[in-house]
C-alpha positions in Angstrom: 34.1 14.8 5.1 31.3 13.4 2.5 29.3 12.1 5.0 29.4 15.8 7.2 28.8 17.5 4.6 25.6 15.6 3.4 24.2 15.3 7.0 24.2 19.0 7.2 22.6 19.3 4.2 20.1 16.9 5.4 19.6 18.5 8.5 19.2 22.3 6.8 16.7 20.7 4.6 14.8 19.0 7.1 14.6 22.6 9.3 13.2 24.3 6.4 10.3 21.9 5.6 6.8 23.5 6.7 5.6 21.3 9.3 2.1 20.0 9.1 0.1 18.5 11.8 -3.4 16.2 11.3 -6.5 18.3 9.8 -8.6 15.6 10.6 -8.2 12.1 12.7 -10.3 9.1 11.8 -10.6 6.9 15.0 -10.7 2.8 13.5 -11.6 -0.1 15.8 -8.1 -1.6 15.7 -4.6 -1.0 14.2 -4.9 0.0 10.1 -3.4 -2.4 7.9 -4.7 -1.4 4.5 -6.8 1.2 3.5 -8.3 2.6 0.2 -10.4 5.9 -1.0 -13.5 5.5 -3.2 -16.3 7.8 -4.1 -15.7 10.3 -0.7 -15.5 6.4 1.2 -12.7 5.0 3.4 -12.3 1.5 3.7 -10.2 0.3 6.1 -8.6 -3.1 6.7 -8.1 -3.9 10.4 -6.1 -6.4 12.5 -9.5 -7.0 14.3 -10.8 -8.8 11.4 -13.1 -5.6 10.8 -13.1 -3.6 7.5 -14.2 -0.6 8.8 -16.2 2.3 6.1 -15.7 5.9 6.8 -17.5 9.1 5.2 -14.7 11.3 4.2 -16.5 14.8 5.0 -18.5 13.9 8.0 -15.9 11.6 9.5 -18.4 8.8 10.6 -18.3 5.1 10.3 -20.7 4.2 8.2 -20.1 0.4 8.6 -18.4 -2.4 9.8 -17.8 -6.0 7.9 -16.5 -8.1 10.7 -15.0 -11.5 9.3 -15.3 -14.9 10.7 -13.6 -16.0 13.7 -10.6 -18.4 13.3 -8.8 -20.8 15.4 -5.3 -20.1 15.9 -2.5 -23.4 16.0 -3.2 -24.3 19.3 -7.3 -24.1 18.5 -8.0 -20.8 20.4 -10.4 -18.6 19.0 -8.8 -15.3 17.3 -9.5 -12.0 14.9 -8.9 -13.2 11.6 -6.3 -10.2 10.1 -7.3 -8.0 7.5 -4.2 -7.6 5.4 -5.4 -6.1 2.0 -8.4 -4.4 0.7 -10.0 -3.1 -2.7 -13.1 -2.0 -3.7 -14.6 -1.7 -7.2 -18.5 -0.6 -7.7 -20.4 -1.9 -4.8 -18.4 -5.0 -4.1 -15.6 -5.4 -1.5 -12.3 -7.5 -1.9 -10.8 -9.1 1.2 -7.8 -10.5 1.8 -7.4 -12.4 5.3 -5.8 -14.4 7.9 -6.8 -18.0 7.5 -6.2 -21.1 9.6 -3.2 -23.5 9.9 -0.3 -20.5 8.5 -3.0 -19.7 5.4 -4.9 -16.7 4.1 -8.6 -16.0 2.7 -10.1 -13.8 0.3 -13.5 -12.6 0.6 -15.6 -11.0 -1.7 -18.2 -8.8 0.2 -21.2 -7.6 -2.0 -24.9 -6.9 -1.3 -24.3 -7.7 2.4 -23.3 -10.9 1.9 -19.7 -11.8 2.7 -18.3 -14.9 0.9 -15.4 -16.7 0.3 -13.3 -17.0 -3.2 -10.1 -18.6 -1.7 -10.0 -20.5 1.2 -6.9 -22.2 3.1 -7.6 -25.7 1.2 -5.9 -23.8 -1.8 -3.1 -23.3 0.6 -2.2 -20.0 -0.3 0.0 -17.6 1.5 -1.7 -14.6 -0.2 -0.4 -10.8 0.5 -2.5 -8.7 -1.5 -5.5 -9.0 -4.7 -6.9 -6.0 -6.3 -9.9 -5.9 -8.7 -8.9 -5.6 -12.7 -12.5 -6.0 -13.7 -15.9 -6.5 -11.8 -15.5 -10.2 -12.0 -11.6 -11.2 -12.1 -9.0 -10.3 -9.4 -5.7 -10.4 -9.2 -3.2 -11.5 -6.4 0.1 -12.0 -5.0 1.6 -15.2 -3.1 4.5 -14.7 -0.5 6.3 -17.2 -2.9 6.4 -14.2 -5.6 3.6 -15.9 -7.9 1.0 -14.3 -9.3 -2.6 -15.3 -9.9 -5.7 -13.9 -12.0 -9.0 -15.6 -11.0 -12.4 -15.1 -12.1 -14.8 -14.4 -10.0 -18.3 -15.5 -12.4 -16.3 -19.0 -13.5 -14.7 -19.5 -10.4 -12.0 -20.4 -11.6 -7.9 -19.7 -12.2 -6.6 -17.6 -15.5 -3.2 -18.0 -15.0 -0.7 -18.5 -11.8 2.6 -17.7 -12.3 6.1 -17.4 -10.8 7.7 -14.0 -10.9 10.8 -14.5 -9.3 12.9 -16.5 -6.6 12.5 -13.9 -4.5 9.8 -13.7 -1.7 6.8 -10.8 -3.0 6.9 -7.4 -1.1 4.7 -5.2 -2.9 2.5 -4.8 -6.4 0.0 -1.8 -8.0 -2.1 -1.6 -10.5 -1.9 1.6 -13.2 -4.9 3.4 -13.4 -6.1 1.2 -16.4 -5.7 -1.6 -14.3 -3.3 -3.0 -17.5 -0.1 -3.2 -15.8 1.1 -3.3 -12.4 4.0 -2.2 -10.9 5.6 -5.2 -9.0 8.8 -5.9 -6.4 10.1 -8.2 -3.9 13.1 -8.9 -1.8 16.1 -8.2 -4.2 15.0 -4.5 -4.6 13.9 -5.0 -8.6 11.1 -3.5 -9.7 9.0 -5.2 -12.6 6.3 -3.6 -15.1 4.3 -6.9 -15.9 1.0 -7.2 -17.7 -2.2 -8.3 -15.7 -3.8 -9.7 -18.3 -1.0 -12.2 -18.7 1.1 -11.9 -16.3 4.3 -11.3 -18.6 7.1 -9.2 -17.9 7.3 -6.0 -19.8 10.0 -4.0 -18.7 13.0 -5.0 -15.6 13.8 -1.6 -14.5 17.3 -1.0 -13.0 17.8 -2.1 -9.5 18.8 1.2 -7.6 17.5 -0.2 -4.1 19.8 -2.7 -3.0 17.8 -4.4 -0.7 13.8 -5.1 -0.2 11.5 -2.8 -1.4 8.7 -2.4 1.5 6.0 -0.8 -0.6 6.0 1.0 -3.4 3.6 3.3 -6.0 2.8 3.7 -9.3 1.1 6.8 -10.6 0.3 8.1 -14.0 3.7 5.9 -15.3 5.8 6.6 -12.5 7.0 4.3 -9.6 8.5 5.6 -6.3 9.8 2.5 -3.9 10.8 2.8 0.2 13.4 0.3 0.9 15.2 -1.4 3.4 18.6 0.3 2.2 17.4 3.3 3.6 16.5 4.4 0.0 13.5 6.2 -2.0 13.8 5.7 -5.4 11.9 7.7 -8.5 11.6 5.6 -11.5 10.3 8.4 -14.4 9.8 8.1 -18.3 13.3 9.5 -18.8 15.6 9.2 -15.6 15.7 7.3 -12.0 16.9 8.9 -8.7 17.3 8.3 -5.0 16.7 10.1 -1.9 18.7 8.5 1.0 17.6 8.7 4.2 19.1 7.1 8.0 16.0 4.9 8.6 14.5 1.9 7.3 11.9 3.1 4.7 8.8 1.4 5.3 5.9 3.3 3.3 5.4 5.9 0.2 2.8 7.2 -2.1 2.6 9.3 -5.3 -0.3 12.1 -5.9 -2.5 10.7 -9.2 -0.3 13.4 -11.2 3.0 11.9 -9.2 4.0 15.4 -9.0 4.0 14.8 -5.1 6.1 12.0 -3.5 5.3 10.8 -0.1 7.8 9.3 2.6 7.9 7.5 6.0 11.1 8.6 6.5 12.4 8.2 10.4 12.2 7.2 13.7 9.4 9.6 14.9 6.9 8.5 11.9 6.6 11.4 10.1 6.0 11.7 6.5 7.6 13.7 4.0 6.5 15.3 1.4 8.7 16.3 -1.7 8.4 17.7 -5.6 9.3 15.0 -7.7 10.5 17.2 -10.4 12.3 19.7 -8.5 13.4 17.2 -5.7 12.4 19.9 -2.9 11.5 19.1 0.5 8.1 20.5 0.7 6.5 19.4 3.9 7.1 17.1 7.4 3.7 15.8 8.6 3.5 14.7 12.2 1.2 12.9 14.8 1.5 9.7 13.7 2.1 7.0 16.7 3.5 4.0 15.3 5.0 2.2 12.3 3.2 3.4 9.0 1.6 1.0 7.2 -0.3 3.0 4.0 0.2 6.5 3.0 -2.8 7.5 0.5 -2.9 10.6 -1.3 -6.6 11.9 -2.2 -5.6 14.5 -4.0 -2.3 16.2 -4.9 -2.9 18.0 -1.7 -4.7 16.0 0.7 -3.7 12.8 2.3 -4.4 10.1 4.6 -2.0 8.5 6.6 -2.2 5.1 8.9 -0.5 3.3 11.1 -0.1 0.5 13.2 -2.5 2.2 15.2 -6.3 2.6 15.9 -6.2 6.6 13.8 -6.1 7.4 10.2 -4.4 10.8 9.8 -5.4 13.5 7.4 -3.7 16.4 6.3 -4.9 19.2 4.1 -1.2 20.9 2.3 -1.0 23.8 0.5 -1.9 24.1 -3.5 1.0 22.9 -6.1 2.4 25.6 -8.1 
């Protein structure tokens, strides 16, 4: 009788969210994988081995930074994946598919494009953000983390986080902390500069966390249990959903959550105080793979697919 009741509930809900459909559509060379908003820019990380550089008013592509060709295990000649992208100033931070099961990193600045990590580290590398203008940080597979700097070229620290294999990590806006998770569902606050632990918040997710966000203090995760959680200053709470949560975002003020919430790809958006459904935005084609919010009431979403959706939502109250 628990489980009717809460479906209808669900269902009422879901009927009286305002349904929102693209504003805009940005058109990519190939499917989106990573994508992120700088100075009225879009740059997109594509499986095509193309970051791709969009003007966020006029819609154009502005540029493209095609990366090397690879060889693949049996030698042929292939797109080297874009898997993670971050820009800081002028310069552009890569992270790529690399030869023999590895990955790269590229640092793209003044139109040249080279390499800071290459597959003789043997590195399985998921994701690397700027914290300054010459040190990065990234993320191994194996749930290690590493700072390197970029002027010395060389290691700061490389650490293990956990057993568990690395699903997900952002900075703060200060770039001092990051929010970090993997395959048990546990979300860590841990300092960049060291790489220490600060705070193990209460697992609520059961399962792996896909992705997760961390805005202005605030975390929200999407998990494989079918679960969004809210991690505030004060109290944590889930939304539960029927499908396999693969995607979320939080406004800068993280008084807007973001959800890819089922089968059909849509997003929703909710209050986080207040916990209301606010919106269901459609038109997306495949799996999600970044929701991004520009402002508390604009967005871009991408998927495994060759658009970036926008969608322009009413004002917060």
């Amino acid at each position: 009788m628990k489980q009717i009741i809460l479906f209808f509930i669900f269902v009422t809900l879901a009927f009286s969210l305002e349904t929102k459909k693209p504003t805009k559509i940005f058109k990519t060379t190939s499917n989106v994988q990573s994508m992120v908003l700088e100075n009225k820019k879009l740059y997109v990380g594509c499986d095509n081995g193309v970051v791709e550089i969009f003007d966020v008013v006029s819609q154009k592509s502005l540029k493209k930074i095609k990366l090397p060709i690879i060889r693949d295990f049996i030698g042929d000649k292939i797109d080297a994946k874009v898997y993670s992208v971050d820009v800081f100033e002028d310069k552009i931070l890569i992270v790529s598919q690399g030869e023999k099961g590895f990955r790269n990193i590229f640092l793209y600045e003044n139109n040249i494009l080279r390499k800071l990590i290459n597959i003789e580290q043997k590195m399985y590398i998921e994701k690397a953000n700027f914290l300054l203008k010459d040190k990065i940080v990234f993320a191994l597979l194996s749930n290690e983390i590493a700072a390197f700097d970029i002027k010395m070229n060389k290691f700061i620290y490389l650490n293990q986080i956990s057993g568990s294999a690395f699903s997900d990590f952002v900075l703060s806006e200060d770039k001092k902390t990051m929010a970090l998770t993997d395959e048990s569902g546990v979300v860590r606050i841990i300092d960049t500069m060291t790489s220490k632990i600060i705070k193990e918040l209460k697992a609520i997710n059961l399962d792996k966390i896909y992705q997760l966000d961390y805005k202005n203090g605030d975390i929200l995760t999407a998990g494989q249990d079918r679960k969004s959680v809210f991690y505030t200053k004060d109290i944590a709470y889930s939304l539960n959903f029927d499908f396999l949560l693969y995607s979320c975002a939080l406004s800068k003020d993280s008084k807007r959550g973001a959800i890819a919430y089922n089968e059909k790809n849509e997003v929703l958006i909710f209050d986080t105080t207040t916990r209301k459904y606010l919106y269901n935005l459609t038109g997306q084609e495949a799996t999600i793979t970044q929701i991004l919010f520009a402002k508390t009431n604009e967005l871009f979403v991408s998927s495994d697919s060759k658009k970036i959706n926008y969608f322009k939502l009413g004002e917060t109250k």
